[in-house]
N, C-alpha and C positions, 0 to 999 in steps of 0.2 A: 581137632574136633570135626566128624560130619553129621552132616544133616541128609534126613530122607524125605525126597517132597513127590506126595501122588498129584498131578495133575488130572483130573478127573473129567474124562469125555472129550478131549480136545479135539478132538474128529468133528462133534456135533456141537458142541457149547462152547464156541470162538465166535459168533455173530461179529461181537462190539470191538476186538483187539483185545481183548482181557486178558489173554495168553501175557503183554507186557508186564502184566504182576509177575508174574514165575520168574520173567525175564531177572525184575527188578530183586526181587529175592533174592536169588541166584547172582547178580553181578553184587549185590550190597553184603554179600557173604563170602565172596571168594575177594573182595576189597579186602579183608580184613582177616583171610589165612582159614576159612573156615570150607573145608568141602563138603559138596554140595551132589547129590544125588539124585535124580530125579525121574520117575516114572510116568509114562503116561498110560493112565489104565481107561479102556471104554468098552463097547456093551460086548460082555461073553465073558472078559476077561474079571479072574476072584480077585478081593483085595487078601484074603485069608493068608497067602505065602510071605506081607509084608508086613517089615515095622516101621511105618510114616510116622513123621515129626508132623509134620506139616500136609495139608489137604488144599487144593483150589479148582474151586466150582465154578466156570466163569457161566455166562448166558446164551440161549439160545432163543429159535425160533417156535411155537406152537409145534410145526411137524416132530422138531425133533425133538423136543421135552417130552413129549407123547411116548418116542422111542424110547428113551432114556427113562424115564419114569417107571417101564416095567423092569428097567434093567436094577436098577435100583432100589427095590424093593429086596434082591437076592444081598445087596451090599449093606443093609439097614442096618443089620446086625454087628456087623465091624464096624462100621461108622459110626454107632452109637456107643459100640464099648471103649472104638479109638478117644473120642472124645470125652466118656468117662471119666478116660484114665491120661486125660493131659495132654493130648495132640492138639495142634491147630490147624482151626480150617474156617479159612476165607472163604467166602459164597458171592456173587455178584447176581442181580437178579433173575435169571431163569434158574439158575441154580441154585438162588434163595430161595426162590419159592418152590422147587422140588423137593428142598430140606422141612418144607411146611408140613401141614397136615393135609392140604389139597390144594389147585390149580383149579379154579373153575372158567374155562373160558368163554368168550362172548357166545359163543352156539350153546352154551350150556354141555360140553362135554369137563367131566373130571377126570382132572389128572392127579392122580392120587401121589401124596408123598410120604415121606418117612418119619414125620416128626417131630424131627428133633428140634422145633422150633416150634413154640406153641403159636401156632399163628398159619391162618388161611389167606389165598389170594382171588380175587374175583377179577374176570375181562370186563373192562369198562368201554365206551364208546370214547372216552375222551384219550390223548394221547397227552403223556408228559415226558415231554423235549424240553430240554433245559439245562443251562449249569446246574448244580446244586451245593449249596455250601449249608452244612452241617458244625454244629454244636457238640462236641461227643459230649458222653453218659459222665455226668459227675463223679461215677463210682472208679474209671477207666481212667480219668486223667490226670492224677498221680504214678499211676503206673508207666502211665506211656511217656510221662516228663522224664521219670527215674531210668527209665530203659535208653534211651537217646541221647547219644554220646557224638558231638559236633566238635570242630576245630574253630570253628568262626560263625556259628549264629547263637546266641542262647533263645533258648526257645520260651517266646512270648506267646504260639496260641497253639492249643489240640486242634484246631479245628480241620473239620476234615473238606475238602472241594473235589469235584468231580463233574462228571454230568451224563444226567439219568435219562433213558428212552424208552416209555412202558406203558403200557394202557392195563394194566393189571393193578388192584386196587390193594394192596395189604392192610391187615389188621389182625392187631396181636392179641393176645390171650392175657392172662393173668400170670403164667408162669414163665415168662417173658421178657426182657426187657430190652428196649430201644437202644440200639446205638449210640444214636444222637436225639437234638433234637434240630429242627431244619428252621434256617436262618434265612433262605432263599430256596424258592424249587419249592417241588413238590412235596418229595419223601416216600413214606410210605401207600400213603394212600391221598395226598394232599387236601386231607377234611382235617389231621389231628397234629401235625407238627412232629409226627414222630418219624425218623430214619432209619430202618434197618433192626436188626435183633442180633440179641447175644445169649448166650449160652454157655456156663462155663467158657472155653477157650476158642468155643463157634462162633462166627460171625458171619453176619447176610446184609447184604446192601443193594441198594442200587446204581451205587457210585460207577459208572464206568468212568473212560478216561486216558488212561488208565489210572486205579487207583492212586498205586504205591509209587511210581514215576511222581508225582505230585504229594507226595504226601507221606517224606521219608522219618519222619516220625512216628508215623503208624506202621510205618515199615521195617522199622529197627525193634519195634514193639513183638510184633511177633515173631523176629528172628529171637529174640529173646525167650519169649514166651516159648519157643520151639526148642530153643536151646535146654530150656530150663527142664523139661520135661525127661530128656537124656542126660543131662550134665548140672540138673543142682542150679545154683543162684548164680551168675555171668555179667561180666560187662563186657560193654562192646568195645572194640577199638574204636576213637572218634573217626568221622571219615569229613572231607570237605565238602560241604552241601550247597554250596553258593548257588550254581546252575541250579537246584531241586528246588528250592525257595524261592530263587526268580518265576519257575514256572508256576510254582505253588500262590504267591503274589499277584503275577498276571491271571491265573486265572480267576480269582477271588476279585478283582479288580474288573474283569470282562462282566464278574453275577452280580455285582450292586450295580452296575450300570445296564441291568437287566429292567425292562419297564413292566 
């Protein structure tokens, strides 16, 4: 079996180390016989010549979302029918919020997005630094149990941990729905307990961290979810996850003792 994954803007939207998702995709797929292809496409270059399974947005700065934001406008249109039609695609936050309907920053200039997430972002004065540990979507956590094939943990929680860096305020729409809901941290906009958005097989968060290094449940979820979309219904091979859970624990352990 392979997989096709776009890396999207790593030129500009690496700020946080985000690039360790792709990493972690990519080693938790070739663990277990599955190759692994991977692009990296950024401003000028069409997504139009490819067939991605898989999509990752990581975050960037104001300058360069600014950049990236006109670039992406020309890519709306594949990104919208990729995901139509069964692709996955992680978003971390600068990249979250370019998949929004707009970026409004603290000057009050818009950064216009694409959509595909009913939901806008405002620049706030306040800054949220912090771990965050998240609640996933009730609707998501059968699926993500079903997908996660371990040798040595059964899995007791979805929950998802990371930690968020943002003065941008989100707020979802109606056609919408949150990730999670946030157990510690901020979230989205830290007024309504909600984290992140989904979309058919899109997701946006603010989890930096890196994600999936910490949270190989969710990890194995969209290898799955990726797979499925080429190759029909899959299981995974189990892989040994002791190390992933230690860090996944320790970090959950550094946010409650968050004051």
């Amino acid at each position: 079996m392979t997989l096709n994954i776009c890396h999207l803007y790593p030129d500009l939207m690496d700020t946080y180390g985000d690039k360790g998702n792709t990493v972690t995709f990519q080693k938790r797929c070739r663990w277990r016989g599955i190759d692994v292809k991977v692009a990296n496409i950024s401003v000028g270059q069409p997504l139009s010549n490819f067939d991605f399974d898989f999509y990752f947005f990581g975050g960037g700065q104001d300058k360069a979302q600014t950049i990236v934001g006109i670039d992406l406008q020309k890519k709306k249109r594949h990104l919208e029918t990729a995901v139509n039609n069964g692709a996955v695609l992680l978003s971390i936050c600068g990249g979250y919020q370019l998949l929004q309907k707009y970026f409004k920053t603290k000057t009050g200039e818009i950064i216009k997005g694409i959509g595909l997430f009913d939901a806008f972002t405002v620049g706030s004065d306040e800054r949220m630094i912090q771990n965050l540990l998240v609640e996933i979507n009730s609707e998501l956590e059968q699926d993500i149990k079903d997908s996660y094939q371990t040798t040595d943990y059964r899995l007791s929680t979805t929950n998802l941990i990371g930690f968020e860096n943002h003065s941008g305020k989100t707020y979802l729409g109606k056609n919408v729905q949150p990730l999670g809901r946030v157990i510690k941290g901020a979230g989205n906009s830290g007024e309504d307990k909600t984290e992140g958005a989904v979309y058919k097989n899109a997701f946006g968060c603010y989890l930096h961290g890196s994600l999936l290094p910490k949270n190989p449940h969710f990890a194995d979820y969209l290898i799955v979810k990726s797979l499925e979309r080429r190759y029909g219904k899959v299981k995974l091979k189990p892989l040994n996850d002791e190390i992933e859970w230690l860090a996944h624990k320790s970090a959950i352990d550094r946010t409650r003792s968050q004051t």
